[in-house]
N, C-alpha and C positions, 0 to 999 in steps of 0.2 A: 782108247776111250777114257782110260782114268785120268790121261794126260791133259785131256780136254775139259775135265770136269775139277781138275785142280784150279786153273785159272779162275773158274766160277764161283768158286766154292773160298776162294782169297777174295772174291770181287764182295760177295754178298757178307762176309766180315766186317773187313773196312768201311760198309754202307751203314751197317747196324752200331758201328763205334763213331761212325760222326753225326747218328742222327740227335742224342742229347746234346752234342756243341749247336746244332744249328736252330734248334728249340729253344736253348738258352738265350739264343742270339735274335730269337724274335721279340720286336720291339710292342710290349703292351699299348693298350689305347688310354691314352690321357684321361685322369679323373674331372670329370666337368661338376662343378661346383654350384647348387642352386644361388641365385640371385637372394638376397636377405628379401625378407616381405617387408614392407611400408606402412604401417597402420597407424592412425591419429589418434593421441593420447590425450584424452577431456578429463582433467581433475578439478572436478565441481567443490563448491565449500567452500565458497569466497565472501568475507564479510565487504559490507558497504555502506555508506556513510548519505545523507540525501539532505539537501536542504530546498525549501519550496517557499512560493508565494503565488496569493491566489486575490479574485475577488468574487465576493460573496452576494449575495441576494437570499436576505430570511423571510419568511414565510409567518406572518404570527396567527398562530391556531386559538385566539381567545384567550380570554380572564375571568374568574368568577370571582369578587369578592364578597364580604359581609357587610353587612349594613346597619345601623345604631337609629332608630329612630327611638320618639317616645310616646306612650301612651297620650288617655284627656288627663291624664292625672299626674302626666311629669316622671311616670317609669319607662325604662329602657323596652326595646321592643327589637330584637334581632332579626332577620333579613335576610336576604339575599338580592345581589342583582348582576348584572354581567354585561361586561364591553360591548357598545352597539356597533364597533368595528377597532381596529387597529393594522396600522402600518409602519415598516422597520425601511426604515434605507440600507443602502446596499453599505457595504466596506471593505477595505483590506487585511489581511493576515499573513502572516509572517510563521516559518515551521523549519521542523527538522525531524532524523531520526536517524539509525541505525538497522541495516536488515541485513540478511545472508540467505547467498544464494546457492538454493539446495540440489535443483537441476538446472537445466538448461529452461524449462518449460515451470518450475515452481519455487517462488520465493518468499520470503516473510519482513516484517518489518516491525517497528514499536515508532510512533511519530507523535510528535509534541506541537502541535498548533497553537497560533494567539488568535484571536479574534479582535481587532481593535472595533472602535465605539461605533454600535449602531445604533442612528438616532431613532426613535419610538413616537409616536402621534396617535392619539386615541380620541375615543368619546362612551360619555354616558351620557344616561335619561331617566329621570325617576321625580319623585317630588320632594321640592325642598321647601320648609314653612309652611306646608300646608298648599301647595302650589305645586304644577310641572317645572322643572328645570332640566337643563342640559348643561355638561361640563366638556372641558376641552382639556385632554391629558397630552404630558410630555415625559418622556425621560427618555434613556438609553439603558444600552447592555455589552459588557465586554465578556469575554469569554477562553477558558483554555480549553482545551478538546484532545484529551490521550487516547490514541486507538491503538492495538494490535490489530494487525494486517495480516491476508493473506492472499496472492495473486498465481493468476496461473497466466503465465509466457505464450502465446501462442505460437509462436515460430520469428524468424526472424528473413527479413528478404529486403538486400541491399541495404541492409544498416539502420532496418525499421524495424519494431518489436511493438504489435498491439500487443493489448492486456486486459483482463479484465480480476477486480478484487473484489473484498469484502473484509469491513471492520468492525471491533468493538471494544466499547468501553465505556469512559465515561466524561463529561464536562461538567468543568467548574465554574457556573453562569453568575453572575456580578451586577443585577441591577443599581442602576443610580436609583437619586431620589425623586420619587413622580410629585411632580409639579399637577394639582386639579385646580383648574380655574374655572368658578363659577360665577358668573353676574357680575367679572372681573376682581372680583375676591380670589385669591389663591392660597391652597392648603398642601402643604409640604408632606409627602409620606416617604419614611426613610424607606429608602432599596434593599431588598433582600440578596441575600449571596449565599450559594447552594450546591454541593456535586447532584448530578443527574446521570442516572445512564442514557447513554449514545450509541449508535451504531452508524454504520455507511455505507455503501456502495458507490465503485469506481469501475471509471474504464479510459483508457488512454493508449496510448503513443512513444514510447523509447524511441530515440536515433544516436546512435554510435558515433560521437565525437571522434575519439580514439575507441584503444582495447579497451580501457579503466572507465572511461567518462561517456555519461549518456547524459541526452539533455530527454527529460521528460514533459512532455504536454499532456491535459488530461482534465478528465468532469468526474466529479467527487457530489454526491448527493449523502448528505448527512441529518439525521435526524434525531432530535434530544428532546428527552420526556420533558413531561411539566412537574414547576413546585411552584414552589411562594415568590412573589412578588416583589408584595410592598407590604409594611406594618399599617396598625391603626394607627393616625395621626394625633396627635395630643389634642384633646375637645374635649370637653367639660356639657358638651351639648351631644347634637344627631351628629354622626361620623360616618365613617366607612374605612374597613379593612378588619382584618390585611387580606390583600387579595393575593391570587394563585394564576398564575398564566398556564396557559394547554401546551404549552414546547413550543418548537420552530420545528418547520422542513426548509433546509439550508441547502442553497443550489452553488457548486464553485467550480469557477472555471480557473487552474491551477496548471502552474507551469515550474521547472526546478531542474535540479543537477542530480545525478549518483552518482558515484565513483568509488569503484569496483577496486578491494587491496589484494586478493590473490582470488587463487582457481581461476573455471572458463565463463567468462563472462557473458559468450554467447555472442561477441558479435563477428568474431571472424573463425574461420576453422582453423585450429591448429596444425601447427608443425608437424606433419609427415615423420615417426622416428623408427629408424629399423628396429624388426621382430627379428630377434633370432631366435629359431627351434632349438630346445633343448636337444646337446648329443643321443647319439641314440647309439644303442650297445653292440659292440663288434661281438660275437660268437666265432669263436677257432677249433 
């Protein structure tokens, strides 16, 4: 029996000295590696540059001026009286300005407008000599127009970007000299020139030429207080002035370029750039 139990007892040995060789010799499983993630990287903060041209349609809200008649006895006698109507022809302007853009959806600006000459056509009614009369007015008005801006980006879909703003500030209004012709007689009143405060409202249209360049279409509704006019005219007799106009409501149908110098300008989605996770800490 012991002879029997020798063989076994050498078998079960040699089992127990090759099982670490053959554990060593088993082959681990490969480390699989996650895939990097892919995330779009939008760095907003881009200035930009715009320049515009529009035309115009004003709106003239009245005039009041003063009036010089004289007594039976040859003294001055002050007054009042006011435009029985007036009308502005339309014109064009010429613009620019600077804005940066702060999101995808909100941006700002500072723009500089010309207004060239819009012709002016009037009338009064009152009595002259002692009589009714009616005059026939003329002059024009040029104008600069500084607003700060501010818009909000609605979204953008296929290279479109409504919009909609609001501005303030102020205009620098430039009457010529109003021409009053009465009974073909005409009286010369120098033009006054004045800042006024301004505001606006817009809404319009961006399309993505490229990444940088948008071509802007768009209705700008601008409105500017009233001041003075025109002076008193030189008379030694019954006069009139200086009068005072009520503002304009200014209708513009305006169209223009911007182009965008860095960040995301919002018309395409950016470049895809791998995320890597920070390492993360072995423990042993």
């Amino acid at each position: 029996m012991f002879r029997m139990a020798k063989p076994a007892l050498v078998a079960v040995l040699i089992a127990s000295a090759a099982m670490p060789v053959l554990a060593a010799d088993m082959v681990e499983p490969p480390v699989v590696e996650a895939p990097p993630v892919y995330e779009p990287v939008h760095e907003f903060g881009g200035w930009y540059i715009r320049g515009d041209i529009d035309y115009h349609w004003s709106t003239f809200n009245g005039a009041d001026y003063i009036t010089y008649g004289v007594d039976g006895i040859g003294n001055p006698v002050p007054g009042t009286g006011a435009f029985d109507f007036g009308d502005l022809d339309g014109a064009f302007s010429i613009g620019g300005g600077v804005g940066y853009q702060i999101t995808r959806y909100l941006r700002t600006d500072l723009t500089a407008d010309y207004w060239a000459s819009s012709d002016f056509s009037g009338g009064t009614s009152g009595v002259c000599a002692g009589g009714p009369c009616t005059s026939n007015d003329s002059s024009s008005y040029t104008t600069w127009l500084l607003l700060a801006n501010a818009y909000a980006d609605l979204g953008t879909w296929s290279g479109f970007t409504p919009y909609v703003g609001a501005g303030i500030g102020g205009a620098h209004v430039k009457w010529d000299d109003l021409h009053n012709t009465i009974d073909g007689v005409t009286t010369v009143h120098e033009g006054s020139q004045n800042w006024r405060f301004a505001w606006a409202l817009m809404a319009g249209t961006s399309y993505c030429l490229s990444d940088r360049l948008k071509l802007d279409v768009g209705y700008r509704y601008s409105h500017i207080n009233g001041d003075r006019m025109f002076e008193l005219a030189p008379t030694t007799g019954p006069g009139a002035g200086p009068g005072f106009d009520d503002g304009f409501d200014v209708h513009e149908a305006r169209a223009g370029l911007r182009y965008q110098f860095g960040g995301d300008s919002g018309c395409y989605e950016p470049e895809p750039v791998a995320y890597e996770p920070p390492p993360q800490p072995v423990y042993k």
